[in-house]
N, C-alpha and C positions, 0 to 999 in steps of 0.2 A: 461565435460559437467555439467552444473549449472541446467541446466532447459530446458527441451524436450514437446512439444506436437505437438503430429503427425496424421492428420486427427482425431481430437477430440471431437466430440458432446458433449454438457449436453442438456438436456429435465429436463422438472420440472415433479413432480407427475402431474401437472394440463393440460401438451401435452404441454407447449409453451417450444420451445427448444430457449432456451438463448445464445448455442453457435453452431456455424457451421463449422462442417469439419476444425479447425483450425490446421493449422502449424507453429507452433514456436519455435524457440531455442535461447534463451539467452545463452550467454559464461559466465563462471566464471568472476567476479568484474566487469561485465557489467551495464552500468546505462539507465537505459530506462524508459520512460513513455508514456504514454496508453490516450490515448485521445480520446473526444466521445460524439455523445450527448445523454443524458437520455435513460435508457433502452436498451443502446446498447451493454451489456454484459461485462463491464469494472469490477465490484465487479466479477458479475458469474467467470469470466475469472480468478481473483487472488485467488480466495476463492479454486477453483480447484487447481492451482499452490501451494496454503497451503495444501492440502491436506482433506479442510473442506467437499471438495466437491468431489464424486469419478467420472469420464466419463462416458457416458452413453454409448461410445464406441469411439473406440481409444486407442492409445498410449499416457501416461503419464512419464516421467523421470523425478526424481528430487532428486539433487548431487548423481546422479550414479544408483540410486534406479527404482525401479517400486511401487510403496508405496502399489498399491493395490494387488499386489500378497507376500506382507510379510502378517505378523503376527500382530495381535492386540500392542504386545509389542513393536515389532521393529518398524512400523508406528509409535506410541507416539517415539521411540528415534527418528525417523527421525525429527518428528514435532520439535525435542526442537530444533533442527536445523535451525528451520526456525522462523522467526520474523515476524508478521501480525499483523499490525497498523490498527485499522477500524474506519473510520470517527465518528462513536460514540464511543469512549471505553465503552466500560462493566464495571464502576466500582461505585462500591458501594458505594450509597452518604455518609454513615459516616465514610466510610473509608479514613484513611490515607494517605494524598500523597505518604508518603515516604514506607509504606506498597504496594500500590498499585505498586510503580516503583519495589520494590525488588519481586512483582510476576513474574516480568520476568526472573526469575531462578526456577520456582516451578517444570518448566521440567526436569531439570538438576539436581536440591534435592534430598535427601532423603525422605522418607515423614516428617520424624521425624525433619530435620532442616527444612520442608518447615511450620510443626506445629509450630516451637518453632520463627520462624519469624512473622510468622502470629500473634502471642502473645507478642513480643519482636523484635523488628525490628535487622535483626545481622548486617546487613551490611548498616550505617545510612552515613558513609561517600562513600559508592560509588554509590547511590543515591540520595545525594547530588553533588554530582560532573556531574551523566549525566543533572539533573534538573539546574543545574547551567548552561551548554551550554546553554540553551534555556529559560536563565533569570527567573528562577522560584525556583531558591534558597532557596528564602526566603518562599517560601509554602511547605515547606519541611514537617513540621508538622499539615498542614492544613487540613481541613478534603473537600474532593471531594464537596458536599456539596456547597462548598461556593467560590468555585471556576468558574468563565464563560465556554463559551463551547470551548473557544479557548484554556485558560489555561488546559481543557480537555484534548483536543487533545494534546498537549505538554506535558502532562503526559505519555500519552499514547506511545506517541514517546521515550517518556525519559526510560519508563520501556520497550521497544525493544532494546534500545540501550545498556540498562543493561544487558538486555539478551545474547550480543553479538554472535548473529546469524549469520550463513553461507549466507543465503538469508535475505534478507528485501523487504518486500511486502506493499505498504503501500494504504491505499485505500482511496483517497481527505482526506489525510492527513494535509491541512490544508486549508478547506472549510469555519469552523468559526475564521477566522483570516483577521485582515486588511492583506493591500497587503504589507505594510510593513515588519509585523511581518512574512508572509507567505513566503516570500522570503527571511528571515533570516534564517528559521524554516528548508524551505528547502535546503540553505546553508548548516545547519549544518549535516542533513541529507544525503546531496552529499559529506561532507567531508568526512565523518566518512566512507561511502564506499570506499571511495580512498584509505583513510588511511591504514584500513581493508583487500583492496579487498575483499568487500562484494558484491554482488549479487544485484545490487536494481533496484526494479520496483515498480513502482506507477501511479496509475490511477489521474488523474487529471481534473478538469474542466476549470480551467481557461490555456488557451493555449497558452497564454503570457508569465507563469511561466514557462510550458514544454517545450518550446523555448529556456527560457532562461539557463533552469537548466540543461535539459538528453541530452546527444547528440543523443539520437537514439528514432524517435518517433514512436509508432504505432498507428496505426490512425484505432476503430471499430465499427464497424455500424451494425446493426441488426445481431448481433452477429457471423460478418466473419472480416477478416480483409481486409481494402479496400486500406491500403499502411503501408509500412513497410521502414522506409528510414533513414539516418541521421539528424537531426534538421534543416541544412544550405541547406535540398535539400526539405526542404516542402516549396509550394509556395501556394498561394491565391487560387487556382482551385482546387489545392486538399483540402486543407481546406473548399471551398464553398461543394464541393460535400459531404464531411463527413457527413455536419450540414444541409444541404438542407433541410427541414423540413419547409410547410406553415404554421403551427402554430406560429412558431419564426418569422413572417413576420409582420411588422405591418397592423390591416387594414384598415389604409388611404392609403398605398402605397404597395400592394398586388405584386406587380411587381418587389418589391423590391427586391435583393439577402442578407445572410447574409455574411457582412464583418469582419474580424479580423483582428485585426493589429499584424502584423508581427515582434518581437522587431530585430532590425538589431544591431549587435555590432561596 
């Protein structure tokens, strides 16, 4: 088992519950993605699977574990286990590309090599290598700073991959990227699970990409799951009900439904 959740709520301190009664089980080097519009619980849902977030009741499993009935210690070893990519990285404008990728082992360090890296980068060729997948080479020594929000994200991506985690969670991991780059981005991201058998899930917006890339999609809407299927088995109805929303409507044409194109191979 990779990933369990069994009749799962979260609620916020503020009463809005983000997730409903969820049932989910991902299998080891499983590759899925998470589809949805706005607000409908797709971050709340992975942030819990990281372990950011605890249930508000429910069952949670993740690789064999119950997270929240360990120990402060063993939860942190669980987490370095796990990889979560977030649409903004957290990284600090004068910080180094190549520091910020080699934080993806600070779980796995001592403190003492995670200080002496933070000071002196130790591992500058295998930081360079994941930022090379993803055409970013050449920013190796750049400082965050001066980089767009897309080469962001591709750091971001580059120091999970460093990380080489059991799970990869990645959350519109490639939001600020042409469709170009976003679809190479997550090439290499579905490779690297293969390769691996790693664990990957990702929430995504554009439902073109998650067509094209997970074969297994789930589809969430005010924080329940409203279909659970293969890629080649979503069709236009279930799609239109996901996104059904009159705001998305234009209004010269209120009557109108929203459509997605379907990519067919």
């Amino acid at each position: 088992m990779s990933l369990r959740l069994t009749q799962a709520t979260l609620q916020h301190g503020n009463g809005v519950h983000a997730l409903r009664t969820v049932d989910l089980h991902i299998a080891p080097g499983e590759q899925v993605a998470i589809i949805g519009p706005s607000g409908a619980g797709k971050s709340s849902l992975l942030n819990l699977l990281a372990t950011a977030l605890q249930p508000s009741s429910g069952e949670l499993h993740v690789l064999g574990e119950q997270p929240w009935q360990l120990s402060g210690r063993q939860r942190q070893r669980l987490r370095a286990r796990i990889g979560l990519v977030q649409q903004t990285p957290p990284l600090p404008p004068r910080q180094r590309v190549v520091t910020a990728v080699l934080a993806g082992k600070l779980g796995q360090w001592s403190v003492l090599k995670s200080l002496l890296s933070l000071l002196h980068p130790l591992d500058i060729p295998g930081a360079q290598r994941e930022l090379a997948k993803l055409d970013l080479a050449d920013k190796l020594f750049a400082q965050c700073q001066q980089l767009s929000g897309g080469q962001l994200q591709r750091v971001g991506i580059a120091r999970a991959l460093y990380q080489a985690p059991e799970v990869l969670l990645a959350d519109e991991p490639v939001s600020a990227m042409d469709p170009v780059l976003a679809a190479h981005t997550l090439n290499v991201l579905c490779r690297h699970a293969r390769a691996g058998g790693v664990t990957l899930v990702a929430s995504l917006h554009a439902v073109e990409l998650a067509l094209a890339h997970f074969p297994r999609i789930i589809g969430l809407r005010d924080g329940q799951i409203l279909f659970d299927r293969p890629a080649s088995e979503v069709d236009q109805a279930q799609l239109d009900a996901l996104y059904a929303n009159a705001q998305l409507l234009s209004p010269s044409a209120p009557e109108a439904s929203l459509r997605l194109q379907i990519p067919r191979c």
